[in-house]
C-alpha beads as a LAMMPS data file, in Angstrom:
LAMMPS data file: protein, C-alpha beads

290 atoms
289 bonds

1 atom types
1 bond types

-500.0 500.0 xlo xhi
-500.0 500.0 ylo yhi
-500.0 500.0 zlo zhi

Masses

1 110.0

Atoms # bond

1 1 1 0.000 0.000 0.000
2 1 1 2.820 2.637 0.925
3 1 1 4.961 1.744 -2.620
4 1 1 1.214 2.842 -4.410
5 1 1 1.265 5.874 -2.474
6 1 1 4.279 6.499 -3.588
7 1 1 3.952 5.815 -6.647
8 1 1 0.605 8.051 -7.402
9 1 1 2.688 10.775 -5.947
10 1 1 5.490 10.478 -7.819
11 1 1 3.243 10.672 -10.663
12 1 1 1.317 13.657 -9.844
13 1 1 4.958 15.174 -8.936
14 1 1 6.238 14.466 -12.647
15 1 1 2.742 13.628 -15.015
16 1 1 3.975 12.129 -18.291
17 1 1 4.092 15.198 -20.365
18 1 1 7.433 15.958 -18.010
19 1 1 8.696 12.378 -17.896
20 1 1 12.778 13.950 -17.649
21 1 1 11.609 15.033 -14.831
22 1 1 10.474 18.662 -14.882
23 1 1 8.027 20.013 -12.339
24 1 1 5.273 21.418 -13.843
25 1 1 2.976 24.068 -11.511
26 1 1 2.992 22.964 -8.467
27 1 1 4.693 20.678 -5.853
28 1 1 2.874 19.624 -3.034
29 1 1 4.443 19.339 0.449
30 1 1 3.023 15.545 0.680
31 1 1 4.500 14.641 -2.697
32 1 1 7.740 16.421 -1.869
33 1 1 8.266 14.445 1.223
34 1 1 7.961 11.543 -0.578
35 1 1 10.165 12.184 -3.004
36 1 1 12.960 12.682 -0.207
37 1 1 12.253 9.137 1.522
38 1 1 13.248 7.435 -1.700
39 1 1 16.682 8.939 -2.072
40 1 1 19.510 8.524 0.145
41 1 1 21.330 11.500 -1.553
42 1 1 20.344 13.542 -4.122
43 1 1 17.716 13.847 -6.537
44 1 1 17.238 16.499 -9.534
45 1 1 13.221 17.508 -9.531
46 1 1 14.235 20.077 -12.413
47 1 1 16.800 20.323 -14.746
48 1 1 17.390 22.824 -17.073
49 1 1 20.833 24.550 -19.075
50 1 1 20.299 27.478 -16.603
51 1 1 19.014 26.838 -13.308
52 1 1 17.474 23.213 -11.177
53 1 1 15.999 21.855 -8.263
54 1 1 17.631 19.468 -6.413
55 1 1 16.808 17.492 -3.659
56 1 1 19.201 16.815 -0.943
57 1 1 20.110 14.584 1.749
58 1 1 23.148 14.540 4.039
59 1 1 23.389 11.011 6.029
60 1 1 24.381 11.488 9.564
61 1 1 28.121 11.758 8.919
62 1 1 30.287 14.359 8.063
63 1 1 30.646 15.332 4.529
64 1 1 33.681 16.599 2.371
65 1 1 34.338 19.967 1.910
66 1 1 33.169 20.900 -1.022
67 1 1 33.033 23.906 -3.315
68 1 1 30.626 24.907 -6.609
69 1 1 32.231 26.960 -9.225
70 1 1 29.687 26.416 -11.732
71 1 1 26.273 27.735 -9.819
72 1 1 25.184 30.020 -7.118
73 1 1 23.020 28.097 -4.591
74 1 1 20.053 29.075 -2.458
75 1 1 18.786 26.258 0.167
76 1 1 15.573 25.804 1.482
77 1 1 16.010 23.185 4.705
78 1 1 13.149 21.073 5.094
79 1 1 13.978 19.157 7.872
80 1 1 17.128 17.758 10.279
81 1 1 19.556 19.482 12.123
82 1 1 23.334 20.138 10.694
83 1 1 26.581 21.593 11.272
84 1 1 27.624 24.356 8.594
85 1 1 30.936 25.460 8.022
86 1 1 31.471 28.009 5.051
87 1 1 34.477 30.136 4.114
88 1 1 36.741 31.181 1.272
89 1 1 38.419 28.809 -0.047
90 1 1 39.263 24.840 0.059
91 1 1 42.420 23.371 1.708
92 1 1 44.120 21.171 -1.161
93 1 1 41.171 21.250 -3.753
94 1 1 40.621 18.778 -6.283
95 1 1 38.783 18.852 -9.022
96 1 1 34.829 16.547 -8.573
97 1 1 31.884 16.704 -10.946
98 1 1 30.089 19.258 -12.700
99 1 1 32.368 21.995 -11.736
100 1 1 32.587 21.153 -8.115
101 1 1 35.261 20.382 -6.239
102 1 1 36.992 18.468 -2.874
103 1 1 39.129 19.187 -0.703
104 1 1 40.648 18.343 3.066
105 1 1 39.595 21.733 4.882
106 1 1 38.457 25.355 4.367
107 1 1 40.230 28.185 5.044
108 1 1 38.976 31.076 7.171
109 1 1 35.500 29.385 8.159
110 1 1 31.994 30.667 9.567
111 1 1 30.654 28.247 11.619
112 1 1 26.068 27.851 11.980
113 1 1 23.775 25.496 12.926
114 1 1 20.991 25.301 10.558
115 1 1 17.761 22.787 10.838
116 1 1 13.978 23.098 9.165
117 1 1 13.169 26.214 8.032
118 1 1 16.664 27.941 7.609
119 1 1 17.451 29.367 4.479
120 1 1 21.386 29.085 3.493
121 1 1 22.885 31.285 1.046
122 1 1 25.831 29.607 -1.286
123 1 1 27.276 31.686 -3.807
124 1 1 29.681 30.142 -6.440
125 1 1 33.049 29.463 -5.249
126 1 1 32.000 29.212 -1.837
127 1 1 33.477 26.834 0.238
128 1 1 31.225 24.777 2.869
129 1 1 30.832 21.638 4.944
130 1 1 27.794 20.291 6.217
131 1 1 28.022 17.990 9.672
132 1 1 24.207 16.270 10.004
133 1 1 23.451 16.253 13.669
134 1 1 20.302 14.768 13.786
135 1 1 20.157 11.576 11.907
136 1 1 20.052 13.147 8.208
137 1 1 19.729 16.634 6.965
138 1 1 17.267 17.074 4.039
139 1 1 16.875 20.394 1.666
140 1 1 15.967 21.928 -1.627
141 1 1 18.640 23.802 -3.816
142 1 1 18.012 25.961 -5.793
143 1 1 21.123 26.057 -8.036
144 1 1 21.993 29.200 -10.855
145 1 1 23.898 28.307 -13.796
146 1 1 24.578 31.540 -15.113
147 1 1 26.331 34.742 -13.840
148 1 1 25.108 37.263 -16.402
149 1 1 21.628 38.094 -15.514
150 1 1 18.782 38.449 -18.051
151 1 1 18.614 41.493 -20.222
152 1 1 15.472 42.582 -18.551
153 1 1 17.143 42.421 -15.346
154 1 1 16.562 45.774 -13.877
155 1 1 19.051 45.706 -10.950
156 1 1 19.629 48.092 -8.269
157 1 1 22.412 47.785 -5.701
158 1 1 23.064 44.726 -4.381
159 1 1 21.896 43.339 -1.243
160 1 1 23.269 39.720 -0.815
161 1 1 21.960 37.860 2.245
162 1 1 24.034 36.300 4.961
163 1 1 25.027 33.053 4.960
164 1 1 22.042 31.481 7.116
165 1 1 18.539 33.079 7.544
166 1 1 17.147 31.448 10.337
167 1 1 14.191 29.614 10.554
168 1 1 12.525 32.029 13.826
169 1 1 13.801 35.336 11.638
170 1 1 12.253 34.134 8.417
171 1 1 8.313 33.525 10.533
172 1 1 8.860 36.820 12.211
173 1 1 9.194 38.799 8.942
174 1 1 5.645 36.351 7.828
175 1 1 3.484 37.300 10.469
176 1 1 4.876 41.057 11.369
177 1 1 4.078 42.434 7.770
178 1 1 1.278 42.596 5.423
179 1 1 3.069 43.525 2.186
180 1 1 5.966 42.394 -0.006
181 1 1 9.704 42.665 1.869
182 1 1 13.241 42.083 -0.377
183 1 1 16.020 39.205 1.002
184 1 1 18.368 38.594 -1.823
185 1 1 19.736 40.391 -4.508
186 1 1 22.432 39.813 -6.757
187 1 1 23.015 40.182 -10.638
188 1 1 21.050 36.157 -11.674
189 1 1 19.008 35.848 -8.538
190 1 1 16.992 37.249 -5.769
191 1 1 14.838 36.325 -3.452
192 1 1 12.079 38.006 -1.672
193 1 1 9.224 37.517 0.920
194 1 1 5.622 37.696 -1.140
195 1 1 2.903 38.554 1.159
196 1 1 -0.690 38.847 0.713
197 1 1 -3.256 39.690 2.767
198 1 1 -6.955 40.076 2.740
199 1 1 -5.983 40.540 -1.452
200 1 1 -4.913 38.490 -4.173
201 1 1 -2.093 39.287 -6.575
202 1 1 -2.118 41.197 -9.476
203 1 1 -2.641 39.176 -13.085
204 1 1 0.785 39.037 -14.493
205 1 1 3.729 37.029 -16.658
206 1 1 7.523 37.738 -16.746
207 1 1 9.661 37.562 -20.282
208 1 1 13.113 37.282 -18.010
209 1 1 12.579 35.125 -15.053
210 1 1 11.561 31.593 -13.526
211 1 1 9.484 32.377 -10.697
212 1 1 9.660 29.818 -8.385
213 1 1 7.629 29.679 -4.668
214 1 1 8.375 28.186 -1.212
215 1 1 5.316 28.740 0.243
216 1 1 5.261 29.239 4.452
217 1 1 2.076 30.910 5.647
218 1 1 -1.006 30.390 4.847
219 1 1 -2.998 29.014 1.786
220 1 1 -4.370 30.229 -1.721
221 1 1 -5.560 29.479 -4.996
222 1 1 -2.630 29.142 -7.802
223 1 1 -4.039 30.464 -11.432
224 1 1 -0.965 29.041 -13.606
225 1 1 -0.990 29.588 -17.394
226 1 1 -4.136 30.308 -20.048
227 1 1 -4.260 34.130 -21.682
228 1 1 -3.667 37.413 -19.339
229 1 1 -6.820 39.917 -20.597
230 1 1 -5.786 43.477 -21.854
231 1 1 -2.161 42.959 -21.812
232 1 1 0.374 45.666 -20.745
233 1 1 4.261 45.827 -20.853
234 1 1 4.575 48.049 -17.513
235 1 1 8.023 47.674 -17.525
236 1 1 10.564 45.183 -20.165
237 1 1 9.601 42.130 -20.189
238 1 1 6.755 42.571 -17.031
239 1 1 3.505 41.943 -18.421
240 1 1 0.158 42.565 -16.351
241 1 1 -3.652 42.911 -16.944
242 1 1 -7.481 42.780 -16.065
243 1 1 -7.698 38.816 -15.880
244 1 1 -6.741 35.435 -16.964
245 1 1 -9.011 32.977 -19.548
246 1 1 -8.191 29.338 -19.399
247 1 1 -5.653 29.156 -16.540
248 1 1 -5.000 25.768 -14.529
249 1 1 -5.899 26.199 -10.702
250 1 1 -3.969 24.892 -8.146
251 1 1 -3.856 24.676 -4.282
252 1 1 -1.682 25.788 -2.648
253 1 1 -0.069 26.003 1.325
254 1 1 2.859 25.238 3.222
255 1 1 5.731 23.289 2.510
256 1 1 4.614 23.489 -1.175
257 1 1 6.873 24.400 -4.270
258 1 1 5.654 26.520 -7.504
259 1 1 7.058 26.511 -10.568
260 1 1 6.350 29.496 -12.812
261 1 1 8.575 29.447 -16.512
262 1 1 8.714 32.234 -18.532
263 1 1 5.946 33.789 -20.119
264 1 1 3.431 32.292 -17.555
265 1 1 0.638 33.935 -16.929
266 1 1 -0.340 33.238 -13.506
267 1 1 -2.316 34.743 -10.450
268 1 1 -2.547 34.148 -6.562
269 1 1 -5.780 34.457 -4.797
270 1 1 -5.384 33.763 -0.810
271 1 1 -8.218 31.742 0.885
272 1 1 -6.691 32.612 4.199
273 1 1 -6.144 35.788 6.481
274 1 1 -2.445 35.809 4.825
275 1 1 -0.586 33.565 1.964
276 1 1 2.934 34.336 2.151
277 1 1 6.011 32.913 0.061
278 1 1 9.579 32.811 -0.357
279 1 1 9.899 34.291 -3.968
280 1 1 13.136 33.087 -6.206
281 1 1 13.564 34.837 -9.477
282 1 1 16.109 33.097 -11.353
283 1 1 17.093 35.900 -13.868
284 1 1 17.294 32.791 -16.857
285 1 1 17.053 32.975 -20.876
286 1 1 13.976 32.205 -22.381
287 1 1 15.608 29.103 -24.092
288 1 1 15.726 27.889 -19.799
289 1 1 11.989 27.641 -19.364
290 1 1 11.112 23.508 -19.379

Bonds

1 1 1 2
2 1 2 3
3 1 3 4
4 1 4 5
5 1 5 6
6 1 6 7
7 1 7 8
8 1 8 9
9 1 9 10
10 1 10 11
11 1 11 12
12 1 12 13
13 1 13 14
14 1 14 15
15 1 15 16
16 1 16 17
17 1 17 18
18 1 18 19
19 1 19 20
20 1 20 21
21 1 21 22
22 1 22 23
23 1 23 24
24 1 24 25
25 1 25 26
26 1 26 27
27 1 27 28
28 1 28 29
29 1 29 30
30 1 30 31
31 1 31 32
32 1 32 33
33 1 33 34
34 1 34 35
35 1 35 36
36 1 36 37
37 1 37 38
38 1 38 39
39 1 39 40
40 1 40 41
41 1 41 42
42 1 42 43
43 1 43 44
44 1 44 45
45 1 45 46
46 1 46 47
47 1 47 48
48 1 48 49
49 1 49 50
50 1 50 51
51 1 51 52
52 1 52 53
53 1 53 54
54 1 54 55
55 1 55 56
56 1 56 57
57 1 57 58
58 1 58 59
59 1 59 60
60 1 60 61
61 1 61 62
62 1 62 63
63 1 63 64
64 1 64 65
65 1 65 66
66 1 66 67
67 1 67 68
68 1 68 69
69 1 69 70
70 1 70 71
71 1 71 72
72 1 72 73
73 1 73 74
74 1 74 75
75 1 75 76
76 1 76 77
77 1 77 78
78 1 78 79
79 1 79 80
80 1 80 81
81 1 81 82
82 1 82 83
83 1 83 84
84 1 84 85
85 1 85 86
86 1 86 87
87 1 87 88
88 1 88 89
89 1 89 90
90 1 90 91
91 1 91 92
92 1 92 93
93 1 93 94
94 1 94 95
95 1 95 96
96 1 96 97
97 1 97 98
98 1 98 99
99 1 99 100
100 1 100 101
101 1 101 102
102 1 102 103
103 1 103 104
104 1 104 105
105 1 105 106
106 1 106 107
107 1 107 108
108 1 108 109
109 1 109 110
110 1 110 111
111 1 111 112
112 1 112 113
113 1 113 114
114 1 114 115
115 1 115 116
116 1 116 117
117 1 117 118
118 1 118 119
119 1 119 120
120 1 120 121
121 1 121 122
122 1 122 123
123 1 123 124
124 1 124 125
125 1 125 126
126 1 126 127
127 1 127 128
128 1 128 129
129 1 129 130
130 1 130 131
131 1 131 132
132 1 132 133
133 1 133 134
134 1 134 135
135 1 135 136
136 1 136 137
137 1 137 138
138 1 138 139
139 1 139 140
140 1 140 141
141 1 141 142
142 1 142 143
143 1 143 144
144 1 144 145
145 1 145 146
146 1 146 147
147 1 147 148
148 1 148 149
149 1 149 150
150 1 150 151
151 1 151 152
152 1 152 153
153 1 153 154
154 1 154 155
155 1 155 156
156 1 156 157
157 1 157 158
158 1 158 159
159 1 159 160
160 1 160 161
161 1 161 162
162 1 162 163
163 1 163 164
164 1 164 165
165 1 165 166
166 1 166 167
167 1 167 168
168 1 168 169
169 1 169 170
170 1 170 171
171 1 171 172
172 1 172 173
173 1 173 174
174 1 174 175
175 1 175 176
176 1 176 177
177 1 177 178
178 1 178 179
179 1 179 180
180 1 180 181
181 1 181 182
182 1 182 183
183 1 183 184
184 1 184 185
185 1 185 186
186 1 186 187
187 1 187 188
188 1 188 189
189 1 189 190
190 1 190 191
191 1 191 192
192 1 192 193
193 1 193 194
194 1 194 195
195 1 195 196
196 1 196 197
197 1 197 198
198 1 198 199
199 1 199 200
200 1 200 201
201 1 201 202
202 1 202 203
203 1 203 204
204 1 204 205
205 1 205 206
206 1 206 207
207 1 207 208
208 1 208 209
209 1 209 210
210 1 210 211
211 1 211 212
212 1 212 213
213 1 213 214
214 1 214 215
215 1 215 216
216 1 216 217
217 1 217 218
218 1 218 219
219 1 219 220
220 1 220 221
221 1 221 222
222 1 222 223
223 1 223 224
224 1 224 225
225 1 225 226
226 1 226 227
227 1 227 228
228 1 228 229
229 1 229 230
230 1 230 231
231 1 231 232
232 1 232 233
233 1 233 234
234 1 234 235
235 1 235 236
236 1 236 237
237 1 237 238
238 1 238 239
239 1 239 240
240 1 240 241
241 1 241 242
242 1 242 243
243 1 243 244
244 1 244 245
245 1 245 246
246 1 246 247
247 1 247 248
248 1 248 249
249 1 249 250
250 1 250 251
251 1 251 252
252 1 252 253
253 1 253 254
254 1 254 255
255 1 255 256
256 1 256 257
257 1 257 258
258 1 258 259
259 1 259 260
260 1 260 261
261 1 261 262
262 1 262 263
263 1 263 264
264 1 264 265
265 1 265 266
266 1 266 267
267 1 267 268
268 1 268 269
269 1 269 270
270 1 270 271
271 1 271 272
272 1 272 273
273 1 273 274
274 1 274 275
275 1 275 276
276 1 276 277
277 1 277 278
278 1 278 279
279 1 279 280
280 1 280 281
281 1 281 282
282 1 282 283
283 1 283 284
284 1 284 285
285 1 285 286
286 1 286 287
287 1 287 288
288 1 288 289
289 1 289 290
């Protein structure tokens, strides 16, 4: 009975029009957890030249220092408890896979404690440990391909996170504010908190960014796709209007991922007090979008 369960949710996490595994709208917290209790490491959810999802585990032992010069990483930790050591540079590196690489210490390293909830921020060429402390620690990455950001990128100055957003910081900025509040920025990323209350979102699609949602308070309707009504380019590449025809609806709450590609039209209508998210915009090329 529990392999069936599994199975149906694997399904409904990647339907047969996506069978390279691409997730398409949304990913429910159920079907998520799932997906982590049938791999003992890592396992990409969505893969494309420019950004992906990965899930991760870390058994309870201590893992290599290790270092990404290929991608800029934002974690989301779903649950366990871990050690976190992060500096500048790797002791005796050595070249790994897909433009990692190993090595026998870091030099100059931050020390954290992260668990569910905490929100790590790995930028390329950073190098880290993690130490699981509790058994095994499991979390979704978010990893960046590209440096360059989108020409429609309209940056201002940027404001990079620290390393670790904790989990109690993260539900304070949730429940003490009613509007939208900025994390992360940098030139192919940022990351923001989305918050609605008593009002839904406006009708909208975006030419030069995957929109992609960790949702934490609350719950809402998600109106992905179909044809945005009396379409206007308020700014390059930001599209919004009056309404949406033939959009797919979605539920949507906590511990949930959305996916949002380019030129998506989509909408969020809370159906509590509050739906708030963590927001990633992936600044990708169009040719990205699954």
């Amino acid at each position: 009975m529990k392999s069936l369960l599994l199975g149906i949710l694997l399904a409904l996490a990647f339907p047969a029009e996506s069978a390279t595994g691409q997730i398409r709208d949304v990913l429910k917290s159920a079907e998520i957890d799932a997906m982590f209790a049938r791999t003992g490491e890592s396992l990409v959810a969505h893969d494309t030249s420019e950004y992906s999802v990965v899930f991760n585990v870390v058994g309870d032992d201590r893992g290599s220092p290790t270092m990404n010069s290929s991608a800029d990483e934002i974690w989301f930790v779903r649950s366990g408890r871990a050690g976190l050591s992060v500096g500048e540079s790797l002791v005796d590196p050595r070249p790994a896979k897909s433009g990692s690489f190993l090595g026998s210490g870091i030099k100059g390293s931050r020390h954290y404690e992260i668990g569910a909830g905490d929100v790590v921020n790995l930028p390329r060429n950073t190098a880290y440990q993690v130490t699981a402390t509790d058994g095994r620690l499991a979390y979704v990455a978010v990893r960046v391909l590209p440096e360059t950001a989108h020409p429609d990128r309209r940056l201002s100055e940027p404001a990079p996170m620290a390393d670790v957003l904790k989990s109690a910081t993260r539900d304070a900025v949730f429940a003490e504010n009613d509007s939208n509040q900025p994390l992360h920025s940098v030139r192919n990323l940022n990351v923001n908190y989305v918050i609605y209350k008593g009002r839904p979102g406006p009708w909208e699609s975006h030419r030069g960014c995957v929109d992609i949602y960790f949702v934490h308070t609350g719950s809402g309707i998600a109106h992905l796709g179909g044809e945005i009504a009396d379409p206007v380019e308020e700014a390059p590449g930001e599209i919004r209007g009056t309404g949406v025809s033939g959009a797919r609806t979605n539920e949507i709450s906590r511990g949930d991922i959305v996916l949002i590609p380019h030129n998506t039209a989509h909408y969020m209508v809370p159906t509590a007090d509050k739906l708030g998210y963590n927001l990633v915009k992936v600044w990708a090329q169009e040719s990205a979008g699954p």
